[in-house]
FIVO-718492 format. One record per residue: residue number from 1; x, y, z of N, C-alpha, C in turn. Coordinates in steps of 0.2 Angstrom, whole numbers. Atoms other than C-alpha are relative to their C-alpha. Example, Ala and Ser with C-alpha at 12.3 -4.5 7.8 and 13.67 -1.06 7.14 Angstrom:
FIVO-718492
+-----+-------+-------+-------+-------+-------+-------+-------+-------+-------+
| num |   n_u |   n_v |   n_w |  ca_u |  ca_v |  ca_w |   c_u |   c_v |   c_w |
+-----+-------+-------+-------+-------+-------+-------+-------+-------+-------+
|   1 |     4 |    -6 |     0 |    62 |   -22 |    39 |     4 |     6 |     0 |
|   2 |    -4 |    -6 |    -1 |    68 |    -5 |    36 |    -4 |     5 |     3 |
+-----+-------+-------+-------+-------+-------+-------+-------+-------+-------+
END
This chain:
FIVO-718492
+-----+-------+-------+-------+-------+-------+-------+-------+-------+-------+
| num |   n_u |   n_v |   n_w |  ca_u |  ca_v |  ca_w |   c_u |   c_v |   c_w |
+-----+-------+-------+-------+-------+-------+-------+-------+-------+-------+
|   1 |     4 |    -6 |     0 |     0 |     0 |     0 |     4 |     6 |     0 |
|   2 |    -6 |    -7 |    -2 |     9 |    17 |    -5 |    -5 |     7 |     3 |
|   3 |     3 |    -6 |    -3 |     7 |    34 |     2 |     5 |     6 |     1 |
|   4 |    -5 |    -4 |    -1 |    11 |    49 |     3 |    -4 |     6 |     4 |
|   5 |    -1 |    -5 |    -6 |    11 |    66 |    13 |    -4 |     8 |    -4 |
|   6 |     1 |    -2 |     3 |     2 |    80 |     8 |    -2 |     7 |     7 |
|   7 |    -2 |    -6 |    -5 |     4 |    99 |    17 |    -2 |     5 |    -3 |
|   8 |     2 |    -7 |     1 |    -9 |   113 |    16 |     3 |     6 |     2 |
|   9 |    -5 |    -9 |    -2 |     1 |   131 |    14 |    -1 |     4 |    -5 |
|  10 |     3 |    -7 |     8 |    -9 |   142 |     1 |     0 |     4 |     5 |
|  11 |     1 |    -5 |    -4 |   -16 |   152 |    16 |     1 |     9 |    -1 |
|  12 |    -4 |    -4 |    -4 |   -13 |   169 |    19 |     0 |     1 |     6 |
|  13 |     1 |    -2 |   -11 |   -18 |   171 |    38 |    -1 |     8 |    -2 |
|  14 |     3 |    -5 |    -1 |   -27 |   188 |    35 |     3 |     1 |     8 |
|  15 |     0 |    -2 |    -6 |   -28 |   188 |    54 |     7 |     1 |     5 |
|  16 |    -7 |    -1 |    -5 |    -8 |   188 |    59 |     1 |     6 |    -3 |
|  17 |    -2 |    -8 |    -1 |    -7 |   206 |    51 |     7 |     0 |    -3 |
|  18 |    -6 |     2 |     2 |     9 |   199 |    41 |    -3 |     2 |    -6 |
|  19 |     0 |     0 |     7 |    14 |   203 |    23 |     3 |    -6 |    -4 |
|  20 |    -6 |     5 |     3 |    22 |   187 |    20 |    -7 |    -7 |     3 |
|  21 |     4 |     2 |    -2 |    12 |   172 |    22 |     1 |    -6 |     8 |
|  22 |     0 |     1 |    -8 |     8 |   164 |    40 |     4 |    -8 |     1 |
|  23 |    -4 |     8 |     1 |    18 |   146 |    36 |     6 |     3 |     0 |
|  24 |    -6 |    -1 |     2 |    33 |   157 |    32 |     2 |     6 |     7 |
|  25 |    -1 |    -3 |    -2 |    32 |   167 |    48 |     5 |    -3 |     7 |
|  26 |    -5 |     3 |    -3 |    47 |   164 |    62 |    -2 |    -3 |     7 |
|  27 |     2 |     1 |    -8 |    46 |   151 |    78 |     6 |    -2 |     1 |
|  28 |    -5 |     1 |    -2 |    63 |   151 |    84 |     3 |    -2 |    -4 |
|  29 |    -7 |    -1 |     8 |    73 |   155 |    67 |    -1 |    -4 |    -5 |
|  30 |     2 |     3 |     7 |    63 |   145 |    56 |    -8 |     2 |     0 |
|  31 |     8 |    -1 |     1 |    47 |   146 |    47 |    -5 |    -5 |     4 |
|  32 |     8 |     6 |    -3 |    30 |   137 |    56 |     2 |    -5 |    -3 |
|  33 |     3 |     7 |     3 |    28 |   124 |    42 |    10 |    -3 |     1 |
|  34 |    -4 |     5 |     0 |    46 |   120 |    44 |     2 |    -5 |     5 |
|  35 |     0 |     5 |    -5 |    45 |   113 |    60 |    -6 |    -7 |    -1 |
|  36 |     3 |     6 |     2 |    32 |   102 |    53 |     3 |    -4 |    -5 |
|  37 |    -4 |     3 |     3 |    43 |    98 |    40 |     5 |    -4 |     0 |
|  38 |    -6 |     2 |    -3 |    57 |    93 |    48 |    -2 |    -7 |     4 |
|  39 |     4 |     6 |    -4 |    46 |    80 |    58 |    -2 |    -4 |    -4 |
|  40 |     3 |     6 |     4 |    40 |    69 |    43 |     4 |    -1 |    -3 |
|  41 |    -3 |     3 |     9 |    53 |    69 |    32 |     5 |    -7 |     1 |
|  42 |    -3 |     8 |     0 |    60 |    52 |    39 |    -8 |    -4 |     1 |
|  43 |     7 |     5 |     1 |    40 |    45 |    37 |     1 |    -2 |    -8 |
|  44 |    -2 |     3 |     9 |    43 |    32 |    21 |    -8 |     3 |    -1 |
|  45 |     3 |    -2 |     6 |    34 |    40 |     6 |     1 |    -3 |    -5 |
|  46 |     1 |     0 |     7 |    31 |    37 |   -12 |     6 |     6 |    -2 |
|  47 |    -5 |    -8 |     4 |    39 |    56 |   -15 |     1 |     3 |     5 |
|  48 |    -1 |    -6 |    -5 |    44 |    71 |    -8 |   -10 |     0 |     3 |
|  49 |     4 |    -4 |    -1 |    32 |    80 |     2 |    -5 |     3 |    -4 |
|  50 |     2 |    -3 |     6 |    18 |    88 |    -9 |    -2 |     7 |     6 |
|  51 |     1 |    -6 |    -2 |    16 |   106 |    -4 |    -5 |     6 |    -3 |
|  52 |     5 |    -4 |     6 |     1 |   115 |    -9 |     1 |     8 |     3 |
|  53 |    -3 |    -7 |    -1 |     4 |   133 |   -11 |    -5 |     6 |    -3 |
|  54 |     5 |    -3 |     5 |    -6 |   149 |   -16 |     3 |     8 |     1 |
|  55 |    -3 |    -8 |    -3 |    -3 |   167 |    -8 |     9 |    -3 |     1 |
|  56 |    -8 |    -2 |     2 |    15 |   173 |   -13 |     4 |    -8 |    -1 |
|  57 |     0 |     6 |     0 |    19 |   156 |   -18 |     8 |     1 |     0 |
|  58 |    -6 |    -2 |     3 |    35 |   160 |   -27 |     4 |     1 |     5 |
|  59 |    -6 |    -1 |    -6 |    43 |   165 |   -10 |    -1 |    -6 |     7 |
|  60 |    -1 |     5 |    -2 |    37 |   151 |     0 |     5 |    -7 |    -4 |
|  61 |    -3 |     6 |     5 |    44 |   138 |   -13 |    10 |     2 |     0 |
|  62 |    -7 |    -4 |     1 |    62 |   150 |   -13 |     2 |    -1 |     6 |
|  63 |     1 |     1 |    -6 |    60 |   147 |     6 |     3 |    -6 |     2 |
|  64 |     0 |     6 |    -2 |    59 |   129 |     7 |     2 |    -2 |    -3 |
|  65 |    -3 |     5 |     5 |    67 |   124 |    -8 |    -2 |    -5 |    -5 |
|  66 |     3 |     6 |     5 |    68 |   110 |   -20 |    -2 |    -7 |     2 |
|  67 |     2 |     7 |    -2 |    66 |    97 |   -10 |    -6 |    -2 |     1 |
|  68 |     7 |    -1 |     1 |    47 |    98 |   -12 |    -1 |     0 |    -6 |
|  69 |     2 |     1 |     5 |    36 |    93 |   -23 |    -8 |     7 |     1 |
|  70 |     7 |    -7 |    -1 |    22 |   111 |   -26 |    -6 |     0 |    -4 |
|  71 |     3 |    -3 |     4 |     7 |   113 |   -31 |    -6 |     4 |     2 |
|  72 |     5 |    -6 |     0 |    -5 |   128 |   -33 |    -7 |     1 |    -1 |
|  73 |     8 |     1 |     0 |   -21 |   130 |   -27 |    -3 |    11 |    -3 |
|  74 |     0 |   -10 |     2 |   -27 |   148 |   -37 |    -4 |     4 |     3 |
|  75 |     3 |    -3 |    -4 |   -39 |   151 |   -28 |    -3 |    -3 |     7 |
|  76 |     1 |     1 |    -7 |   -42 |   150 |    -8 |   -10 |    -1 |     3 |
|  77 |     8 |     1 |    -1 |   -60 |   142 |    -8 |    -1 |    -7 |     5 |
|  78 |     0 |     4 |    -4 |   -57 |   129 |     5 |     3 |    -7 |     1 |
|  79 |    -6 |     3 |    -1 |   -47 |   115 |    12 |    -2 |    -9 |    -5 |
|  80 |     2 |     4 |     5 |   -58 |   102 |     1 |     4 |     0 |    -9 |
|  81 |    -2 |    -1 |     7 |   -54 |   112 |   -14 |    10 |    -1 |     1 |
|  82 |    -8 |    -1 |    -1 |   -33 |   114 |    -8 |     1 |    -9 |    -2 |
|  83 |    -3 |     6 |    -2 |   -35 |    95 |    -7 |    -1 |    -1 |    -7 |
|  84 |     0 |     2 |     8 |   -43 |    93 |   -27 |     5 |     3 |    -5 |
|  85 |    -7 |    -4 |     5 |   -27 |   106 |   -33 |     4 |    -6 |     0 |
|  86 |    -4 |     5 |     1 |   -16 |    89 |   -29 |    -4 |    -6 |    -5 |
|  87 |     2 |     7 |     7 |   -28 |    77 |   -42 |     5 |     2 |    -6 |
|  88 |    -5 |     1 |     5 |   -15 |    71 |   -54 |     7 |     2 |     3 |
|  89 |    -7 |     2 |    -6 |     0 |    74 |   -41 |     2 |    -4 |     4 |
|  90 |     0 |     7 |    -5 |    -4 |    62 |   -29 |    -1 |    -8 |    -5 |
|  91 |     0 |     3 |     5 |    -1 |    47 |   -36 |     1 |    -6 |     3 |
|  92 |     0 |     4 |    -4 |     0 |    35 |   -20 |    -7 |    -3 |    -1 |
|  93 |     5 |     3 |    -2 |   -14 |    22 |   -17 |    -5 |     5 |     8 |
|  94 |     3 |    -3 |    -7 |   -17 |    33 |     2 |     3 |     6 |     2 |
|  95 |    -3 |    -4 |    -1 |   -13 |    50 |     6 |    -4 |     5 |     7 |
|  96 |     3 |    -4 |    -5 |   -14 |    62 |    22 |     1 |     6 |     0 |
|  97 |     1 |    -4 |     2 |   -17 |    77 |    22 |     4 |     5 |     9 |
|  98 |    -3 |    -4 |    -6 |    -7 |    90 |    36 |     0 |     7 |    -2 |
|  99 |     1 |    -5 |     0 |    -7 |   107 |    38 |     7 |     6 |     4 |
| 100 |    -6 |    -2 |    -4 |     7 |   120 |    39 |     1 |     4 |     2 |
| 101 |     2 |    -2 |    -4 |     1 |   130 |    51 |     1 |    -3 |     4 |
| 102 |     0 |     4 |    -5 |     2 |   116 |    63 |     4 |    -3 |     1 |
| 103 |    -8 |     4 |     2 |    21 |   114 |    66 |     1 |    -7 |     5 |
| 104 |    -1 |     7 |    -6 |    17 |   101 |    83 |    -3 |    -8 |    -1 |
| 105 |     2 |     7 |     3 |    10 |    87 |    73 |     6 |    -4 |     1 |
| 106 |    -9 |     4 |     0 |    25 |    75 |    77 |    -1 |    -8 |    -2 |
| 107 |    -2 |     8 |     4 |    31 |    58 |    66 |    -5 |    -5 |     3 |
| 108 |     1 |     6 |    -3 |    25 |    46 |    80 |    -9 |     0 |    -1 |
| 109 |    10 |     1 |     0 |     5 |    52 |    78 |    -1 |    -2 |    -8 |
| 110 |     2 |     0 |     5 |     5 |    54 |    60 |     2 |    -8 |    -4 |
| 111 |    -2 |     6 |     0 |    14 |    35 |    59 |    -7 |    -6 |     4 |
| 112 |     6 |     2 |    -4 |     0 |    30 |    70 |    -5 |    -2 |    -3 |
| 113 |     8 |     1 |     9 |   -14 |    35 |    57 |     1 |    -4 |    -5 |
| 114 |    -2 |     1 |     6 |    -4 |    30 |    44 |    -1 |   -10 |     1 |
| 115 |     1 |     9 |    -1 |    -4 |     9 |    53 |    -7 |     1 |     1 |
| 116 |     9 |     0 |     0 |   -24 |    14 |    57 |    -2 |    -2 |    -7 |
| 117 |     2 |    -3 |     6 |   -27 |    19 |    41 |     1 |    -8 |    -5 |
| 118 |    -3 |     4 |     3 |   -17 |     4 |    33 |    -3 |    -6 |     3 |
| 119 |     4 |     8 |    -3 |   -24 |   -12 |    45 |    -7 |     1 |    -3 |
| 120 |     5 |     4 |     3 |   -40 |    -7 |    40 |    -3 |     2 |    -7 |
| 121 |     0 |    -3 |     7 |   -40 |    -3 |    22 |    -4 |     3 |     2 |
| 122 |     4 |    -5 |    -2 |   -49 |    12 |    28 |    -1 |     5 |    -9 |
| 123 |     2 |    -6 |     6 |   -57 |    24 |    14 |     3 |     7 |     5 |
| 124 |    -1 |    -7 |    -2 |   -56 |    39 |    27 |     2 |    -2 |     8 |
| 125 |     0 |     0 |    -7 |   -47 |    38 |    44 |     2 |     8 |     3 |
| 126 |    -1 |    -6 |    -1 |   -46 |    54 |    55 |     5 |     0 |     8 |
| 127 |     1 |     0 |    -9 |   -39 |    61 |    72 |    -6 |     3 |     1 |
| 128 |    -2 |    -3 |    -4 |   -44 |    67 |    86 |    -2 |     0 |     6 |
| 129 |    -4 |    -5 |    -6 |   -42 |    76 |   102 |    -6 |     2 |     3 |
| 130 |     6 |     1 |    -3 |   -54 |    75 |   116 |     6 |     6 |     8 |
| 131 |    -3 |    -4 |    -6 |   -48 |    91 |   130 |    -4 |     0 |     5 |
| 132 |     5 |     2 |    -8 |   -54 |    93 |   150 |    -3 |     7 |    -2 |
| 133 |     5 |    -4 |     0 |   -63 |   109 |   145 |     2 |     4 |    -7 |
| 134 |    -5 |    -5 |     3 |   -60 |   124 |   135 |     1 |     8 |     2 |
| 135 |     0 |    -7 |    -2 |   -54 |   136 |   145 |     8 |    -1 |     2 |
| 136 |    -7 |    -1 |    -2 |   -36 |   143 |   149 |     1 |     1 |    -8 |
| 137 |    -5 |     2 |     4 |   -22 |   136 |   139 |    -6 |    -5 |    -9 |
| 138 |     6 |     5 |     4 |   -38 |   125 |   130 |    -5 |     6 |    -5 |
| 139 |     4 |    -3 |     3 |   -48 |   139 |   123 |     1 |     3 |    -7 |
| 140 |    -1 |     3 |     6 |   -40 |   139 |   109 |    -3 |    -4 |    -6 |
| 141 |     4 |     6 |     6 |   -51 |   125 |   102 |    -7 |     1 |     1 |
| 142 |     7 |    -1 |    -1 |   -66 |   131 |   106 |    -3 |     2 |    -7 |
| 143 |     2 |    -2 |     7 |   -69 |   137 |    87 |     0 |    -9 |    -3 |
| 144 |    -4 |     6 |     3 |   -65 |   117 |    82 |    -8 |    -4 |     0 |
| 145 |     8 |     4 |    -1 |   -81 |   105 |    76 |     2 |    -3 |     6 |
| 146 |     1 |     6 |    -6 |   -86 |    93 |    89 |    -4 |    -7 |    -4 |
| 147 |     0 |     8 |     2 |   -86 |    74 |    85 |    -6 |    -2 |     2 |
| 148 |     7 |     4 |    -1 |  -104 |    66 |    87 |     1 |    -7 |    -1 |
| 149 |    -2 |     7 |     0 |  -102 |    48 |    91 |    -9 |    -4 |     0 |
| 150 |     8 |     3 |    -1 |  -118 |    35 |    90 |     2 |    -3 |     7 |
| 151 |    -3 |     4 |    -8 |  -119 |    24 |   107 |     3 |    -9 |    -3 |
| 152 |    -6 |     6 |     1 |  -107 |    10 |    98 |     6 |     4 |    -2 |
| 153 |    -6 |    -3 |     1 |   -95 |    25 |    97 |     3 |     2 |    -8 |
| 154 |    -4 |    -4 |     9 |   -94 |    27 |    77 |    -2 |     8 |     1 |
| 155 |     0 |    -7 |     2 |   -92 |    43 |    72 |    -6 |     1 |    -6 |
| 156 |     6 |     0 |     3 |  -110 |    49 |    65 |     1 |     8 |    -5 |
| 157 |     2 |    -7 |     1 |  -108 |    69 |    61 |     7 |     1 |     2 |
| 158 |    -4 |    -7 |    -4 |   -95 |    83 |    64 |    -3 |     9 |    -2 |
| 159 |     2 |    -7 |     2 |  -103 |    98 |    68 |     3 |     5 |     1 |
| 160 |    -5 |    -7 |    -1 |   -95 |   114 |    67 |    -4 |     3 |     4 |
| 161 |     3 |    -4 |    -7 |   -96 |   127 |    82 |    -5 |     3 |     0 |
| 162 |     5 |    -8 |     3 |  -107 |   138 |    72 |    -7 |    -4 |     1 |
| 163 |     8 |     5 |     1 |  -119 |   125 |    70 |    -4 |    -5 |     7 |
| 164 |     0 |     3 |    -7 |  -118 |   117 |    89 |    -6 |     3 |     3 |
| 165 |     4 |    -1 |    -6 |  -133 |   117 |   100 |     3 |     3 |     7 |
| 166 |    -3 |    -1 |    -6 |  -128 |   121 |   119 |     3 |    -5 |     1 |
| 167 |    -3 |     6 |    -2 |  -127 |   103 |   122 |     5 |    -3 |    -3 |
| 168 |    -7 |     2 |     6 |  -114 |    99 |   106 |     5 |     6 |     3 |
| 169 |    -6 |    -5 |     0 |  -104 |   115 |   111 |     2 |    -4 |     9 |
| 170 |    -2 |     3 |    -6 |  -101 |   106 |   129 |     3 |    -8 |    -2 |
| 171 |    -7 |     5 |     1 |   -92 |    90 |   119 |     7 |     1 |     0 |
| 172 |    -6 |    -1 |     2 |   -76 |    90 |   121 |     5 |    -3 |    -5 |
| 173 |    -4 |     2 |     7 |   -70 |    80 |   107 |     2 |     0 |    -5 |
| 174 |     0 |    -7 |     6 |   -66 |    90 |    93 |     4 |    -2 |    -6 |
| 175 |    -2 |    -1 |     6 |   -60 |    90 |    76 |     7 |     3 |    -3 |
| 176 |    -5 |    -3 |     3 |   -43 |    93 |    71 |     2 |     2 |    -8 |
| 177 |    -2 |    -1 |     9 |   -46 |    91 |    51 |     7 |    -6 |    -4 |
| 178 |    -4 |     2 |     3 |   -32 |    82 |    49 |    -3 |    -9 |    -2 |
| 179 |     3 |     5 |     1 |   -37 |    66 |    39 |     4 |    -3 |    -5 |
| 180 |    -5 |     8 |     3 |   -28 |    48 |    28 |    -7 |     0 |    -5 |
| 181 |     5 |     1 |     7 |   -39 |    46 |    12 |     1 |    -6 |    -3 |
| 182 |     0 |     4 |     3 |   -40 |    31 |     1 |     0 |     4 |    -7 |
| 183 |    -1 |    -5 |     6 |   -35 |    42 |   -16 |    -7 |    -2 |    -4 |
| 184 |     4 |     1 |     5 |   -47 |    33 |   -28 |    -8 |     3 |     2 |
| 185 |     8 |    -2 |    -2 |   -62 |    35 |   -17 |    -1 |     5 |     2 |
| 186 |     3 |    -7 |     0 |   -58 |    53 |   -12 |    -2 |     4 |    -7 |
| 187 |     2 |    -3 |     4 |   -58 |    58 |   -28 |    -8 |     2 |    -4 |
| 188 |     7 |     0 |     1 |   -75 |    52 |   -33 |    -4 |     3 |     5 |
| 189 |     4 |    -4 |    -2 |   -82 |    59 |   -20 |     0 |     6 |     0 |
| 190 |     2 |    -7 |     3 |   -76 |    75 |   -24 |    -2 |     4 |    -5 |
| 191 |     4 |    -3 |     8 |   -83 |    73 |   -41 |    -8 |     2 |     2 |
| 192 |     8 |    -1 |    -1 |   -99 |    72 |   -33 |     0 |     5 |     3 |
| 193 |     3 |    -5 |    -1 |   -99 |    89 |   -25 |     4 |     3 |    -6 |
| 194 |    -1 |    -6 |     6 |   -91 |    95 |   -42 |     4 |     6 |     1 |
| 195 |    -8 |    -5 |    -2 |   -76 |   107 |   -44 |    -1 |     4 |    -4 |
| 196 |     2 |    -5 |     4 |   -86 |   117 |   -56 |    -5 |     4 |     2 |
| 197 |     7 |    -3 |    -4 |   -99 |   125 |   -46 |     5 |     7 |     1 |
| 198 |     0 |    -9 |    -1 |   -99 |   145 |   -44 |     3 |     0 |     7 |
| 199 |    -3 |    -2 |    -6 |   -94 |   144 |   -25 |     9 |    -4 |     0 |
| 200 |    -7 |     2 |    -2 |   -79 |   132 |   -25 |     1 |    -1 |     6 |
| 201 |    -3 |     0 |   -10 |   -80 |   131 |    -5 |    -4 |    -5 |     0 |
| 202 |    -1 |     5 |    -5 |   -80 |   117 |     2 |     6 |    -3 |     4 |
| 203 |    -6 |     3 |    -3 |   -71 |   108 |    15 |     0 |    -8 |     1 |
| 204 |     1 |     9 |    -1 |   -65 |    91 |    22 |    -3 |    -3 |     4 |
| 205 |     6 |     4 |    -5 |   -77 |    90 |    34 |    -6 |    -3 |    -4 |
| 206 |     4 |     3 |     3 |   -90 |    88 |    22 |     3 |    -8 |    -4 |
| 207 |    -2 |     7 |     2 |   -81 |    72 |    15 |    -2 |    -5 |     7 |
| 208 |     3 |     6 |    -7 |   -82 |    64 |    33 |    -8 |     0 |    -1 |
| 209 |     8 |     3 |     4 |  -103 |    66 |    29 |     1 |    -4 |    -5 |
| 210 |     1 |     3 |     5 |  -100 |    60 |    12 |     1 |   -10 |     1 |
| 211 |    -2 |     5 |    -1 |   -91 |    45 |    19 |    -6 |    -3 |     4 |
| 212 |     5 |     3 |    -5 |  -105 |    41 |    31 |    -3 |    -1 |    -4 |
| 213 |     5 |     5 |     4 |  -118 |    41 |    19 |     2 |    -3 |    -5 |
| 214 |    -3 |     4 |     4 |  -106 |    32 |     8 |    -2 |    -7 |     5 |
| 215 |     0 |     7 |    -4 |  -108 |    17 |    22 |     6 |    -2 |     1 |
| 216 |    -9 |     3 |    -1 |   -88 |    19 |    26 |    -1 |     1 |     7 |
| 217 |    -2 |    -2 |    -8 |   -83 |    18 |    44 |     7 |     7 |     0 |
| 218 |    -6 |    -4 |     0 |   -73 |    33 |    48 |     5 |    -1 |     6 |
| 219 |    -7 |     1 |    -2 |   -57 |    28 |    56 |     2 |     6 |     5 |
| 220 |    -4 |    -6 |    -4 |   -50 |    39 |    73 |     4 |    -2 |     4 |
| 221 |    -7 |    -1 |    -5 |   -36 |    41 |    83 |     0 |     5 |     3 |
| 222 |    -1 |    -6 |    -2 |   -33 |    51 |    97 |     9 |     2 |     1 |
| 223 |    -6 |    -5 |     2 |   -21 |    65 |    95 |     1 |     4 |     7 |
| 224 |     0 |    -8 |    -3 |   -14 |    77 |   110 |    -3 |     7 |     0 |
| 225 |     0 |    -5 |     3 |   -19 |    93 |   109 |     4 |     5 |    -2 |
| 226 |    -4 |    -3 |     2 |    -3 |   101 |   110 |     4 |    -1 |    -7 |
| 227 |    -3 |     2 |     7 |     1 |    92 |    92 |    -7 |     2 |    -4 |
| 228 |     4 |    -1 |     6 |   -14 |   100 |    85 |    -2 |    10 |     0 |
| 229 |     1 |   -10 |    -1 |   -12 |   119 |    89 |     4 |     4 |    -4 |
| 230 |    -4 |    -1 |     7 |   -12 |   128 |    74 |     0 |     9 |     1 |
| 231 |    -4 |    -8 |     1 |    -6 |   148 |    70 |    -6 |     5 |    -3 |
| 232 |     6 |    -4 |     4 |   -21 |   160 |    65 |     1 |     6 |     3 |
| 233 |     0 |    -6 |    -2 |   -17 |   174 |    76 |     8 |     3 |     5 |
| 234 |    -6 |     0 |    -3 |    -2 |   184 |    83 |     1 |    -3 |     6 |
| 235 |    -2 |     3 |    -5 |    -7 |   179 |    98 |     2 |    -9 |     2 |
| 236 |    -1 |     7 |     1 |    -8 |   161 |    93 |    10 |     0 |    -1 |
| 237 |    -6 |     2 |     3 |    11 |   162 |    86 |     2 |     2 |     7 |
| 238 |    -4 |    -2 |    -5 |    16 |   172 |   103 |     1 |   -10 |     6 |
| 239 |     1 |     5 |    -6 |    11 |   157 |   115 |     5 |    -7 |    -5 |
| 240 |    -5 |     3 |     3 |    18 |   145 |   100 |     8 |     1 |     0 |
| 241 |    -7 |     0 |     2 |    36 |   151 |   101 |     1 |    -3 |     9 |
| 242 |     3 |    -1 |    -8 |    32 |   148 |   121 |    -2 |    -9 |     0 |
| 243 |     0 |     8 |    -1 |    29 |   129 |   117 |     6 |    -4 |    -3 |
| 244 |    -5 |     4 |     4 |    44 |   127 |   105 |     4 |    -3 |     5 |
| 245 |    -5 |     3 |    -7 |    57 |   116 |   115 |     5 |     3 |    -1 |
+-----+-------+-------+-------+-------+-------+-------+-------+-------+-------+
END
């Protein structure tokens, strides 16, 4: 079964107030995403790294090098579509999908997914991350879906915050996004929301539905939450340079 590695960084991060984009901005003398980088790059692959890129592409790529494999999402309509700019460069049987905003994702979780995802020829396995509340250092995740389980535990729904009754926003076991695909069968499924539609937005959470009423079990792993705290505000990078070891 091959596989490969796949690292959302088009973004810009409107909300860091940077002119440069927010994967390229410093956490103890290197960029964000390259602390993620530097963490996978002894996980066996098919290829390099694939690095999706969009805002100021040119200077990310100049940044990180040749030793990626880029490509270009042209427009920023959601992490669904970021994930369709890679059809015809992924080229593994299973690929997972990371983010390079989220430098504390470490080798040993996404290896974890990677035998998950593998024992059980899974279509769709995911994290996550169940916190004791969300407040303090935890409040941070409080914007994050919340995982809906039925009473044998499968994963039924992921509702987002927006969408949360009182009693859903009191789950604590929330949505990281980061998800292992089975390539053949994401693809069809995102023929079927169609990649010629006026909006272009969609994300990957609507795949976890699709998968559901596809009749696939979706696959999860708990994750830390300190390997899933990702970069969207200065304050957020301030307290990240504050976890770097």
């Amino acid at each position: 079964m091959t596989q490969q590695i796949v690292v959302l960084a088009a973004g810009k991060g409107t909300r860091m107030g940077a002119d440069v984009p927010k994967v390229l901005l410093p956490l103890h003398e290197e960029p964000v995403i390259a602390h993620l980088l530097n963490e996978i790059k002894t996980i066996p692959q098919d290829t390099a790294p694939i690095i999706v890129v969009g805002f100021q592409e040119q200077l990310v790529k100049d940044t990180l090098g040749s030793e990626y494999i880029y490509v270009t999402q042209f427009d920023q309509k959601g992490t669904a579509h970021a994930v369709l700019s890679c059809k015809g460069t992924v080229t593994a049987n299973n690929f997972i999908v990371l983010y390079g905003d989220m430098p504390f994702t470490s080798k040993e979780s996404v290896e974890e997914l990677i035998g998950l995802h593998t024992k059980n020829s899974a279509k769709i396995s995911m994290f996550t991350s169940t916190l004791p509340n969300f407040e303090n250092e935890y409040e941070h995740f409080i914007g994050f879906g919340r995982i809906i389980r039925d009473e044998e535990n499968n994963i039924v729904k992921i509702q987002e915050h927006k969408d949360c009754d009182e009693d859903q926003k009191k789950i604590t076991e929330v949505n990281p996004g980061i998800y292992m695909f089975n390539t053949e069968w994401l693809w069809k499924q995102l023929e079927k929301i169609g990649d010629h539609n006026a909006q272009h937005e969609f994300y990957l959470t609507d795949i976890v539905e699709m998968a559901i009423r596809d009749n696939q079990t979706v696959f999860s792993l708990p994750i830390p939450a300190e390997e899933i705290y990702g970069i969207n505000t200065p304050e957020h990078l301030v307290l990240a340079r504050k976890l770097v070891n």
